[in-house]
VOMI-801996 format. One record per residue (C-alpha): x, y, z; residue in three letters. Coordinates in pm, whole numbers, plus 50000, padded with zeros to 5 digits. Layout:
BEGIN
     px     py     pz    r
      X      Y      Z  Ala
...
END
This chain:
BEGIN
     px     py     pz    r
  15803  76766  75622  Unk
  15741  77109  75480  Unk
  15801  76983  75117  Unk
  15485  76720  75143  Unk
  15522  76399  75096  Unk
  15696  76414  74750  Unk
  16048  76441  74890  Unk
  16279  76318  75183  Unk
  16579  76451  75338  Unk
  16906  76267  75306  Unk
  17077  76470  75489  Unk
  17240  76821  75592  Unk
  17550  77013  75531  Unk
  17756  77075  75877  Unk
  18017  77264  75754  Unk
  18319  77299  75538  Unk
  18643  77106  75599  Unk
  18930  77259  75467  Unk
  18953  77586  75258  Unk
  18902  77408  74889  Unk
  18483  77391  74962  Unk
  18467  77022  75034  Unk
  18158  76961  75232  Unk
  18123  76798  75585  Unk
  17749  76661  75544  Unk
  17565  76462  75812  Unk
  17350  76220  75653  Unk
  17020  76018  75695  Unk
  17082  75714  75494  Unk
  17167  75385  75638  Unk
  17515  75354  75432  Unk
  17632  75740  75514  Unk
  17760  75786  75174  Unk
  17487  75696  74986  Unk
  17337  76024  75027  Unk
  17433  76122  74696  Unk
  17345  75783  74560  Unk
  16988  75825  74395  Unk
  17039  76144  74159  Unk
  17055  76543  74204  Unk
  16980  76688  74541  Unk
  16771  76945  74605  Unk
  16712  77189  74898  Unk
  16415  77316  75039  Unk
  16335  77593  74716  Unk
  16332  77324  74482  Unk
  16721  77405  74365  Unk
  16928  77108  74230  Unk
  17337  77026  74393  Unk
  17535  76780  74235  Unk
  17712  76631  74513  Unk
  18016  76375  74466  Unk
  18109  76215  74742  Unk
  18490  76191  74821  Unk
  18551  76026  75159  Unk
  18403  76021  75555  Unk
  18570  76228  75865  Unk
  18454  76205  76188  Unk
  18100  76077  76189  Unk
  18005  76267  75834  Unk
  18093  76241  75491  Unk
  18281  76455  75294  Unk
  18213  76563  74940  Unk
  18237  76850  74678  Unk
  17946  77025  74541  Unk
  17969  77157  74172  Unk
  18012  77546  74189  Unk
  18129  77582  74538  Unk
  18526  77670  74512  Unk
  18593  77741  74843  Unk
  18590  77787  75256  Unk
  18294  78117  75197  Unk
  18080  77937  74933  Unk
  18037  77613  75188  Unk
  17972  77826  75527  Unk
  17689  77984  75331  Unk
  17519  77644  75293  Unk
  17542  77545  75589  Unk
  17234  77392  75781  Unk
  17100  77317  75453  Unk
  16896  77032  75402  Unk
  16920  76795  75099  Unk
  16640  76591  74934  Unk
  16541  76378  74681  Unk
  16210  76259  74524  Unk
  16073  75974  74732  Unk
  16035  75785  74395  Unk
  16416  75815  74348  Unk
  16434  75561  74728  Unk
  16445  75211  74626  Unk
  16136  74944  74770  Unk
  16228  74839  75085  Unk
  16138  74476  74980  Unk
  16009  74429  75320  Unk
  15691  74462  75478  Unk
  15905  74512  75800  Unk
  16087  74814  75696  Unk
  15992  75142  75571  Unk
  16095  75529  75527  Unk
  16023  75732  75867  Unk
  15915  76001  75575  Unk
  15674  75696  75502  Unk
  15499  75731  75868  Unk
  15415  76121  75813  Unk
  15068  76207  75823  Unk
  14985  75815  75909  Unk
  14661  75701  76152  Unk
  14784  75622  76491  Unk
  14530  75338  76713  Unk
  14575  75182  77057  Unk
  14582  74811  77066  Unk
  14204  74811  77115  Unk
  14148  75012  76785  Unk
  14039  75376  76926  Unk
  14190  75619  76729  Unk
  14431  75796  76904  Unk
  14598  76097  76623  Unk
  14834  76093  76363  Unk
  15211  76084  76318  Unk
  15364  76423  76270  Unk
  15744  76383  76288  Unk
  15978  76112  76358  Unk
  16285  76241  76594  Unk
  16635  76104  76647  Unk
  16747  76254  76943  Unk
  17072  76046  76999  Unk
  16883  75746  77264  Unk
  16709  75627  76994  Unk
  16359  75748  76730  Unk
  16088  75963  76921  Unk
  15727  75986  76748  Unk
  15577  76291  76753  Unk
  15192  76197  76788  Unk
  14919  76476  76721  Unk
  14623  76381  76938  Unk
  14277  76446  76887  Unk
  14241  76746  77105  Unk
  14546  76909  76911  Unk
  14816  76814  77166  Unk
  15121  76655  77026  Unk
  15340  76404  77251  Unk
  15630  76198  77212  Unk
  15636  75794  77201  Unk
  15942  75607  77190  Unk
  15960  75404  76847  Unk
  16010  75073  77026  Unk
  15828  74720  76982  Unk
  15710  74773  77308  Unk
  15521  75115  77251  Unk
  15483  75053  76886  Unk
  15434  74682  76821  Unk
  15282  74734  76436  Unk
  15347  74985  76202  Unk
  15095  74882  75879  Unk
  15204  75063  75559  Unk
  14958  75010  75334  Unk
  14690  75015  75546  Unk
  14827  75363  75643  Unk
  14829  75275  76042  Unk
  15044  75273  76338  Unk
  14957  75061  76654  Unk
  15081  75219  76961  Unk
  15005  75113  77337  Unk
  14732  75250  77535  Unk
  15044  75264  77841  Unk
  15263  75450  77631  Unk
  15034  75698  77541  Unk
  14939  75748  77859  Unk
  15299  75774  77968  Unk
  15363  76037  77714  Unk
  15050  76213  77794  Unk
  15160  76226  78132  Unk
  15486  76426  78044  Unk
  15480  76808  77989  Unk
  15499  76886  77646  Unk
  15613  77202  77416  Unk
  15234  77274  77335  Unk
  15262  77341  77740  Unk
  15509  77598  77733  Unk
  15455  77944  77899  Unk
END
């Protein structure tokens, strides 16, 4: 996350629907239209939106932002990505749930204990989350964030266990640091 770890993305503006400036915004939160549920937005420079949301269309929601009249003023923010403080996020309650913004930066082991890297990214690339591992040598691969490759994820202990196979799986793949 290029903000640090102070502040997570809820979600992105698409595009505008209609010529009034409502907002088509995909969004990151479990409930899609609690993405303007826990205060101001901001975008990546630190500038505040008030967003209200009004209703959902077609796999986004819809919504107005305060100062943005029409069709021009939404087109102009589009692609741009709204956060909030991770402080504003409510506790999970649950030991067995968690933030992906949570796993950034996070010590990564095999089931043995060997260090193996860190998280970098988490990835939804439609067939389900993708961790983006950065290995020791500098490398970065891709794990599939299932039980089976990732059987623990430990929060406060601020590690991930993933299999020796599935790192060796992932190794096995090319990767973008392989790129010509």
């Amino acid at each position: 996350m290029s903000l640090g770890d102070t502040r997570v993305c809820l979600g992105v503006i698409v595009g505008a629907r209609g010529l009034k400036g409502d907002v088509r915004i995909k969004s990151f939160t479990a409930d899609p239209k609690d993405v303007a549920a826990y205060g101001p937005l901001m975008t990546e420079d630190g500038a505040t939106l008030a967003l209200k949301i009004t209703g959902e269309a077609k796999g986004v929601v819809v919504g107005r932002i305060k100062g943005v009249e029409d069709r021009t003023g939404v087109d102009a923010l589009k692609g741009l990505k709204l956060y909030v403080e991770r402080d504003a996020l409510p506790n999970t309650g649950d030991e067995e749930e968690f933030y992906h913004a949570d796993l950034v930066g996070i010590m990564v082991v095999d089931e043995t204990g060997k260090e193996c890297g860190t998280v970098s990214a988490i990835y939804d690339f439609g067939a389900g989350d993708m961790v983006d591992l950065r290995l020791p040598n500098g490398r970065t691969v891709l794990v599939p964030f299932t039980s089976a490759a990732v059987p623990t994820v430990d929060i406060p202990a601020g590690q991930m266990i993933v299999m020796a196979s599935a790192l060796a799986a992932a190794e096995d793949e090319p990767s973008q640091d392989d790129a010509p």
